[in-house]
C-alpha positions as CSV (number, residue, x, y, z in Angstrom):
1,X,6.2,33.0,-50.4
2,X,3.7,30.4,-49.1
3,X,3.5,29.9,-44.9
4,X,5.6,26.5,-43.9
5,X,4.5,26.9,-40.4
6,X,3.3,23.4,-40.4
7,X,6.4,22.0,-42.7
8,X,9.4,23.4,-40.4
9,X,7.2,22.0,-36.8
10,X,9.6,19.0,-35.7
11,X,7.3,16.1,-34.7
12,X,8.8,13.5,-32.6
13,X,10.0,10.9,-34.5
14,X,9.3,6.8,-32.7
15,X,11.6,4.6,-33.3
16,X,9.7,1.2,-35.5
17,X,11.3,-0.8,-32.7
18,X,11.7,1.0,-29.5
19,X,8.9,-0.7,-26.7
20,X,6.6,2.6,-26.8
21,X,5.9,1.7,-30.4
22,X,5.5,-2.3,-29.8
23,X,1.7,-2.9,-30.5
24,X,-0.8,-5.4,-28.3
25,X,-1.3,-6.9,-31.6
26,X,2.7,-7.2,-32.3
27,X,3.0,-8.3,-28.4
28,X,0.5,-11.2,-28.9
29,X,2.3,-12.6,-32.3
30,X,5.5,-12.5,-31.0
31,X,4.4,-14.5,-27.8
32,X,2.1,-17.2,-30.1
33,X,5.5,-17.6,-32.3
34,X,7.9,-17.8,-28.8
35,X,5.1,-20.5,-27.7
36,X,4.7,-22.3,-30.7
37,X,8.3,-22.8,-31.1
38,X,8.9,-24.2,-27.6
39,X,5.6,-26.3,-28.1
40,X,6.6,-27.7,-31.4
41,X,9.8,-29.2,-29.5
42,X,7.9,-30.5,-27.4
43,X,5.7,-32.4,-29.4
44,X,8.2,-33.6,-32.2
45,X,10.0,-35.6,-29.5
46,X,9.1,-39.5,-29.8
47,X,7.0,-40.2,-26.9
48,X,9.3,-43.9,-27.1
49,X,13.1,-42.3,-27.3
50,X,11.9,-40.2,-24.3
51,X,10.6,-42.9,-22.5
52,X,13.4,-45.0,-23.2
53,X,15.9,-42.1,-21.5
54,X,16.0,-42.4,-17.5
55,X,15.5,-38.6,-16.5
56,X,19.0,-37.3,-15.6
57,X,19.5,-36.0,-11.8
58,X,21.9,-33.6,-10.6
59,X,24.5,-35.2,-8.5
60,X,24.7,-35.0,-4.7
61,X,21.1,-34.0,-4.9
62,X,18.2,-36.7,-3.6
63,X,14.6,-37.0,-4.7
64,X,12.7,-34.8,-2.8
65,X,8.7,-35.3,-2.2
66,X,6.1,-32.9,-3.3
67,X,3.0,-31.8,-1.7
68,X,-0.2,-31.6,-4.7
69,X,0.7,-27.9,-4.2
70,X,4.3,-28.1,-4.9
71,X,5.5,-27.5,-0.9
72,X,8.4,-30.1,-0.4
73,X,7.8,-32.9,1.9
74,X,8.3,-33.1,4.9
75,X,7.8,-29.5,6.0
76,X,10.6,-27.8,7.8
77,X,10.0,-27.4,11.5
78,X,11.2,-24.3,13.0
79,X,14.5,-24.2,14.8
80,X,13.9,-24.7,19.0
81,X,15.8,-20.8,18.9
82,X,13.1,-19.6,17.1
83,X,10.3,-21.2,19.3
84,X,11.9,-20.1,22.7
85,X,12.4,-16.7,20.9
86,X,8.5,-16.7,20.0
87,X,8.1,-17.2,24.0
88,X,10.0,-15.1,25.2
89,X,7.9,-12.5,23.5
90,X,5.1,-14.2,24.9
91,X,4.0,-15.1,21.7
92,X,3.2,-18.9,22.3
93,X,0.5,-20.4,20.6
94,X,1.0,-17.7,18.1
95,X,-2.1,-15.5,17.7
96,X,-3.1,-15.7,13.5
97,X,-6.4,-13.9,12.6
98,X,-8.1,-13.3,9.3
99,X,-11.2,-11.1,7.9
100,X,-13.7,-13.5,7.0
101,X,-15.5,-11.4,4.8
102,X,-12.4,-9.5,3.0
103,X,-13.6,-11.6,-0.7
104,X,-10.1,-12.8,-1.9
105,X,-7.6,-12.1,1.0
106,X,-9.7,-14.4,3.4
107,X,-8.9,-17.6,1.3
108,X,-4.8,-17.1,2.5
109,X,-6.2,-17.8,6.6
110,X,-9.1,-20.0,5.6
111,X,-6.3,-22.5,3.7
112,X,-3.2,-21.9,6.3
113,X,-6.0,-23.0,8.8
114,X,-7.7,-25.5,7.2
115,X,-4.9,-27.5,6.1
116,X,-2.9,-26.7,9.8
117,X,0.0,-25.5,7.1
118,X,1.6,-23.3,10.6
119,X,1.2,-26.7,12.6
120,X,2.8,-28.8,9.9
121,X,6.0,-26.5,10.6
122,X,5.8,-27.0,14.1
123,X,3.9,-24.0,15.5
124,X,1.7,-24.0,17.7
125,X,-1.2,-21.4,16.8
126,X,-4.6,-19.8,17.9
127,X,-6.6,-19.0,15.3
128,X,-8.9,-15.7,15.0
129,X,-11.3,-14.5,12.6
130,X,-12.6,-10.8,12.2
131,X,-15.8,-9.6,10.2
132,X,-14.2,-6.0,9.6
133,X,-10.2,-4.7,9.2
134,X,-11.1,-2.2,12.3
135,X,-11.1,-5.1,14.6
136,X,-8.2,-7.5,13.2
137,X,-6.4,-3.9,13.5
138,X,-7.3,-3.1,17.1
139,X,-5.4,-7.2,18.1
140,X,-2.9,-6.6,15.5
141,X,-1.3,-3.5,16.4
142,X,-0.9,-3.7,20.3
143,X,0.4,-7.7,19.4
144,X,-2.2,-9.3,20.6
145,X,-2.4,-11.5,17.0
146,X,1.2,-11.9,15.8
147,X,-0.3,-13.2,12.3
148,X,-2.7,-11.1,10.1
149,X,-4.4,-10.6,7.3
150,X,-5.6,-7.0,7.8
151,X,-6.5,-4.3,5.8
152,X,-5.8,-0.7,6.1
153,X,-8.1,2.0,8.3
């Protein structure tokens, strides 16, 4: 009698559809196709009936402006509670620091204080920059800076 050590071995069996089996090359295809599909509606609409059509609003709701970033217009201001809250703390102008050299992460504090985005809302803040995470660290912790972009020590 011949050895069927190999024969009577039970291999796991994958299911053909279970995720674990779902190729890059399967993954891709079946997103094209989703994309195609939606894209094909898209583009077999007459430009002139949709034109024609007045776009449809939901009711109660008003037209609502948009920043070129998509932040609504005009910004919320925050609630007088929350501002005599922020002094009571002792917190006003709120202290906001960044690491200027932190490649990535920086650009959040460079465009919050370039564009006054914390002023649009009605807070008053003093701005901060670091060159290292060690200092932002040393103002962030005690609550010397209330706002931080900080790294970890």
């Amino acid at each position: 009698m011949a050895d069927n050590g190999d024969f009577n071995r039970k291999q796991p069996i994958a299911p053909k559809h279970s995720l674990a089996g779902f190729r890059r090359r399967e993954f891709l295809a079946s997103s094209a196709s989703a994309f195609g599909g939606l894209l094909l509606g898209k583009i077999a609409t007459p430009n002139d009936a949709a034109a024609q059509q007045p776009p449809i609003a939901a009711p109660g709701m008003s037209s609502v402006k948009f920043t070129d970033w998509g932040w609504p217009q005009p910004y919320e201001q925050i609630s007088t509670k929350s501002k005599q809250w922020l002094q009571s703390k002792g917190w006003w102008p709120l202290g906001a620091a960044w690491i200027v050299v932190w490649s990535g992460e920086e650009m959040i504090g460079n465009i919050l204080q370039d564009e006054k985005l914390l002023e649009k809302r009605g807070l008053e803040v003093k701005w901060q920059t670091f060159v290292a995470a060690g200092f932002s660290n040393e103002a962030f912790i005690p609550g010397r800076i209330q706002l931080a972009s900080t790294g970890a020590l």
